[in-house]
C-alpha positions in Angstrom: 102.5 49.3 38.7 100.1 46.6 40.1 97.8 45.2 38.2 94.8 44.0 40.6 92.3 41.2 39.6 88.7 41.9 40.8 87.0 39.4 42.6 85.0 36.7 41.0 81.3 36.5 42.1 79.2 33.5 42.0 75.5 33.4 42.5 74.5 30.0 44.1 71.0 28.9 44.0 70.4 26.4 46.4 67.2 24.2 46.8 66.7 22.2 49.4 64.9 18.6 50.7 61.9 20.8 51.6 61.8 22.7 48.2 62.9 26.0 49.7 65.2 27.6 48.0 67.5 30.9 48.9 70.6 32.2 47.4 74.2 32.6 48.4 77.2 34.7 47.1 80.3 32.8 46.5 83.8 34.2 45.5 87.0 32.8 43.5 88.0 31.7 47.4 84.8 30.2 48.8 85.6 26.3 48.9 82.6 23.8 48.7 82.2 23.1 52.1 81.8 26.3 52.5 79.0 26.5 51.0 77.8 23.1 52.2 78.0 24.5 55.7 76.2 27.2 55.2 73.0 25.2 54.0 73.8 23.2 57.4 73.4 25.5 59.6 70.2 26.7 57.9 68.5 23.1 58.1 70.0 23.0 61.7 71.9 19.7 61.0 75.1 19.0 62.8 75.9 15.5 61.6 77.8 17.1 58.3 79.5 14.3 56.6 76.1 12.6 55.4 75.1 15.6 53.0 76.8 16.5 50.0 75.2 19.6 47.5 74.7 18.4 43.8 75.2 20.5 40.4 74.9 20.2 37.0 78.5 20.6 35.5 79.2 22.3 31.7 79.4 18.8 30.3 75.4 18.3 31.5 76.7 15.7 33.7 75.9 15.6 37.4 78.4 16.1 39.9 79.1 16.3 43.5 80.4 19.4 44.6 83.7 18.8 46.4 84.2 20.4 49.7 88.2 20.7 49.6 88.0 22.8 46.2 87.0 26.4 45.4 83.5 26.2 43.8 84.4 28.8 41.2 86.8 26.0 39.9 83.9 23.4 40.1 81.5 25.1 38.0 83.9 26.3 35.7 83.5 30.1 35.6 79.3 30.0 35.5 78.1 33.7 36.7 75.6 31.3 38.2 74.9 28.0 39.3 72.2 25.8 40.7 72.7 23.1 43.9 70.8 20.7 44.7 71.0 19.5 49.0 70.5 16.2 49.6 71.6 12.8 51.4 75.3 12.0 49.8 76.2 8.8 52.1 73.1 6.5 53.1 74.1 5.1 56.6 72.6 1.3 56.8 70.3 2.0 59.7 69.2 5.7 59.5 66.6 5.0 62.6 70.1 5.4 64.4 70.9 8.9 63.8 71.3 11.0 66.7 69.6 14.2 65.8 66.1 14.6 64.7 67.0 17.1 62.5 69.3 14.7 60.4 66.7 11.8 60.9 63.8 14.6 59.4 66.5 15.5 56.2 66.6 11.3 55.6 63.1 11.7 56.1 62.9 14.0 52.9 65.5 12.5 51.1 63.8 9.1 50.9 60.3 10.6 50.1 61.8 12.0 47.4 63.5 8.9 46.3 59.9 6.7 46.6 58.3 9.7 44.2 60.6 10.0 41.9 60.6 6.0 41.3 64.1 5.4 42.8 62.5 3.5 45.1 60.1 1.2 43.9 57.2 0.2 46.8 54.5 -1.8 46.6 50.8 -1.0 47.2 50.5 -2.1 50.7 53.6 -0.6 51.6 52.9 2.5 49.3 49.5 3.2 51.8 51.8 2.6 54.9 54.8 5.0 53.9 52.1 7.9 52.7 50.1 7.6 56.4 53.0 8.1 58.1 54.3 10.8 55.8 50.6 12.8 56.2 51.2 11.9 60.1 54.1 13.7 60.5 53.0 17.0 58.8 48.8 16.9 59.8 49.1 14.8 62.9 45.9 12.7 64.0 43.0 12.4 61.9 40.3 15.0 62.2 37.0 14.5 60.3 36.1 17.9 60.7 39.7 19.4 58.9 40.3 16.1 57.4 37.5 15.9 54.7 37.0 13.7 51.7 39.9 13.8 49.2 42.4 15.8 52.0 44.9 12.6 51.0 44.9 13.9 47.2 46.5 17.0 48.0 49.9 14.9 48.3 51.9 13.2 46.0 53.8 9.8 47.5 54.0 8.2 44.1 54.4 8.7 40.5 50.5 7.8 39.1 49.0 7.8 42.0 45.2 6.2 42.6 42.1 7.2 44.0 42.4 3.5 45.9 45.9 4.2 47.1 44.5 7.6 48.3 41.5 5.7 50.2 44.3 3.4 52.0 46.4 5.9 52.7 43.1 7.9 54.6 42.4 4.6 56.3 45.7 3.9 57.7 45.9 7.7 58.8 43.0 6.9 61.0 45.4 4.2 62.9 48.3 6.0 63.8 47.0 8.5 66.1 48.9 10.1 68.9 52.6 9.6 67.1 54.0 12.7 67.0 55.7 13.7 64.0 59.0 12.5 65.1 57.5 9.2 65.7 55.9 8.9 62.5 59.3 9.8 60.8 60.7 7.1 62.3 58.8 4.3 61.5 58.8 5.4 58.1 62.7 4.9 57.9 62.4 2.2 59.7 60.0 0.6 56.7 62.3 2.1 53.8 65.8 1.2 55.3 64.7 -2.9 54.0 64.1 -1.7 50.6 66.5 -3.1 48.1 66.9 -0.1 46.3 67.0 1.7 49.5 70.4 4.4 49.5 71.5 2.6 46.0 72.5 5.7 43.6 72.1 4.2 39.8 74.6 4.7 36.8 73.9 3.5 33.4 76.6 0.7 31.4 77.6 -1.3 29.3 78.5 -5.3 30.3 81.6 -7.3 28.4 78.8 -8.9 26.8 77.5 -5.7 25.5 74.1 -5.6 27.2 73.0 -2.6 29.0 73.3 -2.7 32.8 73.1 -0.7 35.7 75.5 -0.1 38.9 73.8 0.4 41.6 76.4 2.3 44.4 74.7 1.2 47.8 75.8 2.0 51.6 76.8 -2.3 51.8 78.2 -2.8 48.0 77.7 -2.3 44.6 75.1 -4.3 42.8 74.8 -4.9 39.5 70.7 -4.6 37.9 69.7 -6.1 34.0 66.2 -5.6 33.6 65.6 -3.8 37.2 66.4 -7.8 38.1 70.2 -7.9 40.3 72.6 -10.1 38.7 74.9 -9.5 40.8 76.5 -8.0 44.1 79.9 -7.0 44.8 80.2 -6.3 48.8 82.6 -3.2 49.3 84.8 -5.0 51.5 85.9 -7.4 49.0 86.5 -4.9 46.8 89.9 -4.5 46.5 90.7 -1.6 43.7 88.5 0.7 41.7 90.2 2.3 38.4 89.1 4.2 35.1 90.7 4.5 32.0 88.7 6.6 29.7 84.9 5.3 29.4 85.9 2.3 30.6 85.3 1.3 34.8 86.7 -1.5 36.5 86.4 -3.1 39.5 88.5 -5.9 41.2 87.1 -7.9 43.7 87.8 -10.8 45.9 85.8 -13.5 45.3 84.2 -15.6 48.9 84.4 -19.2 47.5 88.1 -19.1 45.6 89.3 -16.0 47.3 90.7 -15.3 44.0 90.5 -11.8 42.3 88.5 -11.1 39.5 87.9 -8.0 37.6 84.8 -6.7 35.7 84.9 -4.0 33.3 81.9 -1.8 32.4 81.8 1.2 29.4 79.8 4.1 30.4 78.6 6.7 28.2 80.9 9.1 28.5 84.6 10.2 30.2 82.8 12.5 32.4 80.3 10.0 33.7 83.2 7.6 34.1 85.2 9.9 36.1 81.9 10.5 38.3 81.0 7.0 39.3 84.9 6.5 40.1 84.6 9.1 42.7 81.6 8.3 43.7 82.5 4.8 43.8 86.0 6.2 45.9 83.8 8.0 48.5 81.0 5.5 48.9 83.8 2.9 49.6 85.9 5.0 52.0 82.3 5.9 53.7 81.9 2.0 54.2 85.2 1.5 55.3 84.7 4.6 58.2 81.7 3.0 59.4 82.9 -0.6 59.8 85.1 0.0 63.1 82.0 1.1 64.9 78.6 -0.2 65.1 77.3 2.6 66.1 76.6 5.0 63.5 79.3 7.9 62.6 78.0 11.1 63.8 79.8 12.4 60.9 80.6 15.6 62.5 83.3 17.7 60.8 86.0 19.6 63.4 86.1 22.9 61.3 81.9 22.7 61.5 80.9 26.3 63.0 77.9 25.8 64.8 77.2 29.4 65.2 74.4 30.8 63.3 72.8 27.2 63.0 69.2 27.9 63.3 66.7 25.5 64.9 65.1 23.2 62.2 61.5 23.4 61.6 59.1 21.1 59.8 58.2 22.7 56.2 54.5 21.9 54.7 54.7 20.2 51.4 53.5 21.5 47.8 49.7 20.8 47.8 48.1 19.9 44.8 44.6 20.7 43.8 41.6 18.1 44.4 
């Protein structure tokens, strides 16, 4: 007699750029990119290999969901499970996507980034960014929809002022006629000279036992003490990346002596250790793709089905009350 093994469900909760959220079935078979594809086709994005879907793992440590295993084995037998879509692999110039779909998801991704304080902006620039994020979803200024206070409906910043909201209505008044696209644009093409700009942050410890950050970006991996860089480690002289335990090292080929040098940071745990390595692994083989061409990678994947992609559409963000 047969003994038969019922089918595993998985309940996927997936929020997206735009703060929709829908849900998806998933089964012991359903691989990541399955999944991943699925929330593709939905955003109608074609250019694949710049978006990744992030979880929270049993060990309460963040992880990329990886497209070549089962997502049953991922999240470790959860009934359910929560993803986050976003922008995996900053490309260097994102003004040079091809799709306006992909360019609008970039276009999310990094206003998220500047809100959340991953990006730190200044005033001036603060005022700039917001106009062109209330041109793209409101269009030209209208006194008569537009009224006193419209601007405070929107969050750009963590702590926002009344004065940054004034600017921010003043320099709405400027950019009329740029469709949203337009507006978009110029917006990543403020944001893509930002230091912190793509740079995904992991907490360490130095050999001198002071508290650091690496900071994985699309060009290197920088090193911050005191939000201040120390130092910079370009990914093409990095010649090996390696874990043992807590304990993450990198080996790099120096530019004046051309001799190697490794630098050893502690992070807090194993599983964050094992995360920045293969972060660290895929930001580097990212670089290395996009360094024959200097044109940006249209990252398309070959087993990418395109049917059932819908057409994107522009989603209105949370208001807030006056």
């Amino acid at each position: 007699m047969r003994c038969w093994k019922s089918p595993v469900n998985i309940t996927c909760k997936i929020v997206l750029l735009d703060q929709q959220q829908f849900t998806s079935e998933a089964n012991d078979k359903t691989l990541g990119k399955d999944v991943l594809h699925e929330v593709l086709r939905r955003v109608g994005v074609h250019e694949v290999g710049y978006f990744g879907l992030r979880f929270i793992d049993g060990n309460n440590q963040t992880q990329w969901l990886d497209q070549s295993k089962t997502v049953f084995k991922q999240v470790k037998g959860q009934a359910q499970c929560t993803f986050y879509f976003g922008v995996k692999f900053y490309v260097v110039d994102p003004c040079k996507l091809s799709q306006e779909s992909t360019r609008y998801q970039f276009f999310l991704q990094l206003k998220q980034d500047i809100l959340q304080g991953r990006i730190p902006v200044s005033f001036d620039l603060a005022a700039e960014l917001g106009a062109y994020m209330v041109q793209s979803e409101l269009g030209d200024f209208d006194s008569r929809r537009h009224t006193p206070g419209y601007i405070s409906e929107f969050r750009f910043i963590a702590n926002q002022t009344v004065e940054l909201e004034n600017r921010i209505a003043s320099v709405h008044t400027e950019l009329h006629g740029q469709q949203p696209a337009l507006a978009e644009l110029n917006f990543l093409e403020k944001v893509k000279w930002l230091e912190m700009y793509g740079v995904d942050l992991h907490p360490v410890i130095g050999e001198d036992n002071n508290e650091y950050f690496l900071g994985l970006s699309p060009t290197s991996v920088i090193v911050l003490r005191n939000k201040n860089k120390v130092a910079t480690y370009s990914w093409s002289r990095i010649t090996k990346i390696y874990h043992k335990g807590k304990y993450f090292m990198v080996r790099v080929l120096e530019s004046k002596s051309s001799e190697e040098n490794t630098y050893g940071f502690e992070t807090p745990s194993k599983a964050a250790c094992k995360h920045l390595y293969k972060c660290s692994l895929d930001l580097k083989e990212f670089f290395k793709s996009n360094q024959s061409s200097d044109q940006v990678d249209t990252r398309k994947s070959d087993d990418f089905d395109l049917r059932g992609s819908q057409q994107f559409v522009r989603v209105p963000s949370k208001r807030y009350q006056r």
